[in-house]
N, C-alpha and C positions, 0 to 999 in steps of 0.2 A: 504494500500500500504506500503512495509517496506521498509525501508530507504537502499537501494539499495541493499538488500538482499541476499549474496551470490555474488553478482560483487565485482571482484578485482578492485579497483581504483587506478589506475598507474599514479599518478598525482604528488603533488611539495611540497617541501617544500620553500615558496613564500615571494615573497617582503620582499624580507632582505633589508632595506631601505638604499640605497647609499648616499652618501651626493649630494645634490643639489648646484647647481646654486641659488646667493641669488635672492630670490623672486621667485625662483621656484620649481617644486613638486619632491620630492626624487625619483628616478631611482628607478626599481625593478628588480629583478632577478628570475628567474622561475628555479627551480630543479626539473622537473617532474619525481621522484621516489618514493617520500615518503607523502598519503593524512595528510592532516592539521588536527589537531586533538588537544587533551589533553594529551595526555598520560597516566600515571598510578600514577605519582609520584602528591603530593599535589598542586593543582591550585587554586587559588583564582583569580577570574575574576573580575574586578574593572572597572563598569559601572554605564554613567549617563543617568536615562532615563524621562519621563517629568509625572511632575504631573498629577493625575489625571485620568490616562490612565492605566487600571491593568493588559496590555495583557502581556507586556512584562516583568514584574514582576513574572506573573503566569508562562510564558515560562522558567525563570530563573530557580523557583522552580523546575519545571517538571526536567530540563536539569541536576540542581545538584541529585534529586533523582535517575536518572538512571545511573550519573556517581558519585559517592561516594568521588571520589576524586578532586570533583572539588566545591568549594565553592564561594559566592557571596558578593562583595561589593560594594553596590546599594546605587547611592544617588539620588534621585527626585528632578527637579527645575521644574519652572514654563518654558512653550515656552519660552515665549521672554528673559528669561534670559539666557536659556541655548544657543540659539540665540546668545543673545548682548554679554555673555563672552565667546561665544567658540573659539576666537583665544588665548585669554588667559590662559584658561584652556587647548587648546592643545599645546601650548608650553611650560608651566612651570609645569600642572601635571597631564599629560595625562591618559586617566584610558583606558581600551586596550577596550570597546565598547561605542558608547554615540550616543545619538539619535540627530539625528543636521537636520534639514528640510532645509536650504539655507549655500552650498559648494564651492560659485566660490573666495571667498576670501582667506577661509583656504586652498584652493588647490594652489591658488598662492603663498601664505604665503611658501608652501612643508611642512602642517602638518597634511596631508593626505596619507595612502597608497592607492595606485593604486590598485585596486582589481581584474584587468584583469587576472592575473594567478589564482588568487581561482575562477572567471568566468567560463572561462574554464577548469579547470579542475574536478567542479562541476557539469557543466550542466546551469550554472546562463545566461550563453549568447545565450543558446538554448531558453528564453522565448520571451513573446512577446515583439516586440518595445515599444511597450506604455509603458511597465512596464522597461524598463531601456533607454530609451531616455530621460528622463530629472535627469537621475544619473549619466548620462557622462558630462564629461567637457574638455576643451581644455588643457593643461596643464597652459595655460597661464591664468586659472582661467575664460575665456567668451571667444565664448557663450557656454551656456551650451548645450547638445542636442548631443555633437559630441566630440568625442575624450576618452581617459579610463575612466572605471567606477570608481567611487571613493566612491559611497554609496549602501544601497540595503535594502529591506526590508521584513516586515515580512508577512505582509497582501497587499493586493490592495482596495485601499480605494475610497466612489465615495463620494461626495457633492449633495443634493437634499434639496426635501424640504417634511417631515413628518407633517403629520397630522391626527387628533385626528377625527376616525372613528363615534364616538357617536357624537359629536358636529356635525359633515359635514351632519349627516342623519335628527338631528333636527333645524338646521340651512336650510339642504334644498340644498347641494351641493355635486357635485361628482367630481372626479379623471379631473383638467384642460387642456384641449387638446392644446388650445393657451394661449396667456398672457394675451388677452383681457377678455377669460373665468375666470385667476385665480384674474386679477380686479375685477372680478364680484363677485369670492367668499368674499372676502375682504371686499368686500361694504356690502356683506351681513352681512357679521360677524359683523361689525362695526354696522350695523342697530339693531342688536341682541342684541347687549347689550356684547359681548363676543369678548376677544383680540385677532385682528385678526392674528398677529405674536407676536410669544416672542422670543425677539431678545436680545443679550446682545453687551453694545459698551463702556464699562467701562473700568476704569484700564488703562494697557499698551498693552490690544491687542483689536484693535477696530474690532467686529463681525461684523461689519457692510457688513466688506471686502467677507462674504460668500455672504447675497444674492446681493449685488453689482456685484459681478463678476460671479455670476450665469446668472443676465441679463445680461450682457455681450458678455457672450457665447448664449443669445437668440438673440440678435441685431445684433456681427457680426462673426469673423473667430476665432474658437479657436485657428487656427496655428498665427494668429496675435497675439491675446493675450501671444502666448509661447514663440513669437518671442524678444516680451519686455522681460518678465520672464528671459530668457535664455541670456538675451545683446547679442541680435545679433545687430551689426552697425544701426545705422541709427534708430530700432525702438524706438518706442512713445507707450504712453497710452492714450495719447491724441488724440483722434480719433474722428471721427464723431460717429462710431457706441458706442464708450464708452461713449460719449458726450449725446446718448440720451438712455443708461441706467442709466446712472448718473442724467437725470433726470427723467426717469423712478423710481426709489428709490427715489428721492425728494420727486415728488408728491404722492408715500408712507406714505413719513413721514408729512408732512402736512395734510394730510387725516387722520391720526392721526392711524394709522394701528398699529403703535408698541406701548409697552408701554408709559409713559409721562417720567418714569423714566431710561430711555433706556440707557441713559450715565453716569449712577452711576449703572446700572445691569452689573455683571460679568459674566464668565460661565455658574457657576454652578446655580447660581438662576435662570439662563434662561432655563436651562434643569430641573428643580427642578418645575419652572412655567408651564412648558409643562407637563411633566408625572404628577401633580396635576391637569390637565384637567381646565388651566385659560386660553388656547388660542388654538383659532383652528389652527396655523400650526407653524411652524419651521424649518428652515432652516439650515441644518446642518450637519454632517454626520454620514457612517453608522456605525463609531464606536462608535456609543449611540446607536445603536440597538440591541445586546443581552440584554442592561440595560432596555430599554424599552421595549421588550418581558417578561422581571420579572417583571417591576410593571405594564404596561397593558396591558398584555396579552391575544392577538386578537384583540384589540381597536385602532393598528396605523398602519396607510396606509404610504405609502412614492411615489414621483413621481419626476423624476428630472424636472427642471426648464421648463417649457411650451417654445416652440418656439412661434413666430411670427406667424406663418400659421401653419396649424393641418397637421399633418404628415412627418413634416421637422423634419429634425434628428435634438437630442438635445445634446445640450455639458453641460459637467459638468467637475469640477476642480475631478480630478480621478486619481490616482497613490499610489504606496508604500509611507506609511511615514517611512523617510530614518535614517539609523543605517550608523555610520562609524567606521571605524579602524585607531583611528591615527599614525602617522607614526611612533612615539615613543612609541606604546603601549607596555609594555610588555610581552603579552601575545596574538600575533595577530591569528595565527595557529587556539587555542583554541577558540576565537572569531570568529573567518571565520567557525569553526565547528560547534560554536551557531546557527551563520547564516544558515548556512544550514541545518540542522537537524530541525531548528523550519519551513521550508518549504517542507519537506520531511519526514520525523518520524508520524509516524497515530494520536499517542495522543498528539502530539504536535501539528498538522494541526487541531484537534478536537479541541485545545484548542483556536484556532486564531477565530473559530467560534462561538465557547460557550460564549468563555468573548470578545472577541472582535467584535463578529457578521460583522465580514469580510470573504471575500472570501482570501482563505492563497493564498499567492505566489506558486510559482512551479508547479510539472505534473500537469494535467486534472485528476478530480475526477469523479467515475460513478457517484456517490449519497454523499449530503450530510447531515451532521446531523442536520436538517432546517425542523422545524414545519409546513408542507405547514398551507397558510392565514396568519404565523408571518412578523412582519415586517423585519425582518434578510433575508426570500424569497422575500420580496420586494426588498430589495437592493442589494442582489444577482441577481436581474432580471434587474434591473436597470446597473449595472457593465457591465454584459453580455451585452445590449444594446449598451451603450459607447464601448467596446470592437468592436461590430461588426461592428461600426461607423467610430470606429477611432478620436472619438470627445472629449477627454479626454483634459483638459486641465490642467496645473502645477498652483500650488497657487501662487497670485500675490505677497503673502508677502514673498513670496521664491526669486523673483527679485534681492534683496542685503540682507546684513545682518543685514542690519540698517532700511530696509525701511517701514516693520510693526511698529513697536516700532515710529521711528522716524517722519514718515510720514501719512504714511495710517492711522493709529491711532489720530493722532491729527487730522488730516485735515476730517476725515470720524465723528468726534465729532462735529468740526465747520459747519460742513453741516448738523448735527441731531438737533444742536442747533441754527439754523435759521441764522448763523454768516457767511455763506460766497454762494456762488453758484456753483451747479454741475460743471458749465465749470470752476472754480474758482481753485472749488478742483484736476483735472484732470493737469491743469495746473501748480500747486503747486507740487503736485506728480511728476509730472515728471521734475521740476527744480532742487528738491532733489535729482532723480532717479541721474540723472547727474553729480551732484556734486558725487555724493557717487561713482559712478562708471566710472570718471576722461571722461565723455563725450561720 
């Protein structure tokens, strides 16, 4: 498909950022005559994007190869850092793109552009809801869900749980229809002699929060769960249905399912544990599945989280991981052109699947470049499911800007380490949720 091939785009030159209201998000202005672009003359784009993750690194290269004049200066942090300092860095040295996963602070801050004109005049707000409802925000910063786009992204990303084909076949188990089936795998694993998940909960982003909030979306409403996410009035996490995945995961960890050393493992040992064939499953997403089509190829299955009863739709945490434009960027045009073109352009949609083993944002594609039996066509089957669902839910560490780091993380270690109780932890969480987000 070519990136819009002969159509004239009669679109804007966008968001010239007006000054704000303090504490609120800069005004925008729309010129629909002239598309967002680069130009011709020397560009250097100054973008941060998160460790670890090579898609949009790859997409950078592709983007300066085909524009010569456009050059790249890329710095990698970890999440939670880019996280914890991105009101800092978007006020004092904004780089004109940076990957930022939770918006409702910096957009009250006004160190956001509104990205409703390059929306529209691209095509960005002709996609699905699910893929730009939780990138809107009120201008007021919450809840999110509703009001201009302020982020957007590159791929549509889902949460599940992969596992290791050769182990499931001599272990003795297959693809769990309910929760009580993938209990059963577990207990098997655990009887085998083999780990039954490799989980990581270390450091300053506690993994726990994947399959936490997987059961979650098995016990009760993903639109509840989004409801918290997004601070809409009134919601909690403290729920009955979250009350008894949280102790769902308890009696996890006491059964002894994950590693012993689960809160001293980081990421990448936990994805490193799994592609070495040391545990049958994993929970996580599917931007480790081109990585895991190269080192076990044909050997991983993936399935999202099992419902309660067999045949009830499943939710899974599923959406773009989001890219913003801060409002000081100096080069926002040429950023809004990144954005688009890496959803649009053939070798750059080729590329969201090869290294990123996600489905790219934008049109509908006839065919893609997917190995059928790979695990990349598992989680492309899996997206589509969610999609026709509507069961998508937003990350709970996206909630506030603090409250992975500050919360979820400690409080999800005190509960791996035998130091507090599921209703303890729910309860805490959402004390913090509070404070951090004035009630």
């Amino acid at each position: 498909m070519s990136h819009r091939a002969g159509v004239a785009l009669v679109v804007l030159t966008l968001l010239v950022a007006g000054c704000a209201a303090p504490g609120g998000p800069p005004q925008s202005t729309v010129d629909s005559r002239v598309a967002p672009g680069c130009g011709t003359e020397p560009v250097t784009l100054k973008a941060r994007f998160e460790t670890g993750f090579p898609l949009a690194k790859a997409l950078a290269d592709e983007f300066a190869r085909q524009r010569p004049n456009v050059t790249w200066d890329i710095r990698e942090e970890q999440f939670d850092v880019l996280t914890r300092n991105a009101p800092r860095v978007l006020a004092d040295e904004p780089p004109d793109l940076m990957r930022l996963p939770q918006v409702s602070e910096v957009v009250r801050a006004g160190l956001l552009r509104d990205l409703d004109g390059y929306a529209r005049a691209l095509g960005w707000d002709r996609r699905p809801e699910s893929q730009t409802r939780p990138l809107r925000v009120s201008p007021s910063g919450r809840p999110r869900g509703e009001g201009p786009l302020y982020a957007t992204g590159l791929s549509t990303s889902v949460t599940g749980v992969f596992y290791n084909k050769d182990l499931a076949a001599r272990i003795g188990v297959r693809e769990p229809e309910t929760l009580a089936e993938l209990d059963d795998a577990l207990a098997r694993a655990k009887q085998a002699g083999t780990t039954p998940i490799a989980g990581f909960n270390g450091g300053a982003t506690g993994g726990l929060t994947f399959p936490l909030q997987s059961l979650m979306g098995s016990y009760g409403s993903p639109r509840a769960i989004d409801d918290w996410t997004f601070q809409r009035p009134g919601a909690t996490i403290d729920t009955p249905p979250n009350a008894e995945a949280a102790r769902h995961l308890a009696r996890w960890l006491a059964a002894g399912y994950f590693d012993a050393d689960l809160n001293a493992t980081d990421y990448a040992r936990m994805v490193d544990r799994f592609a070495s064939g040391q545990a049958l499953f994993m929970v996580d997403g599917d931007w480790e599945s081109a990585t895991l089509d190269r080192r076990m190829p044909g050997r991983v299955g993936f399935f999202l989280m099992p419902p309660l009863r067999a045949g009830a739709p499943r939710a899974a945490m599923a959406g773009p991981p989001t890219f913003v434009i801060p409002a000081r960027a100096q080069h926002p045009d040429c950023a809004a052109a990144f954005l688009d073109w890496a959803t649009t352009d053939p070798t750059a949609r080729n590329t969201v699947v090869r290294v990123g083993g996600a489905r790219p944002l934008g049109p509908p594609e006839p065919s893609w470049p997917v190995e059928p039996g790979s695990v990349t066509a598992a989680t492309f089957a899996a997206t589509d499911e969610v999609l026709a669902h509507d069961t998508a839910m937003d990350f709970i560490a996206n909630a506030t800007g603090a409250i992975y780091a500050k919360s979820w993380t400690p409080q999800l270690q005190r509960l791996a380490a035998g130091e507090q109780t599921p209703e303890e932890l729910l309860r805490r969480v959402q004390a913090d949720y509070l404070t951090q987000t004035g009630g």
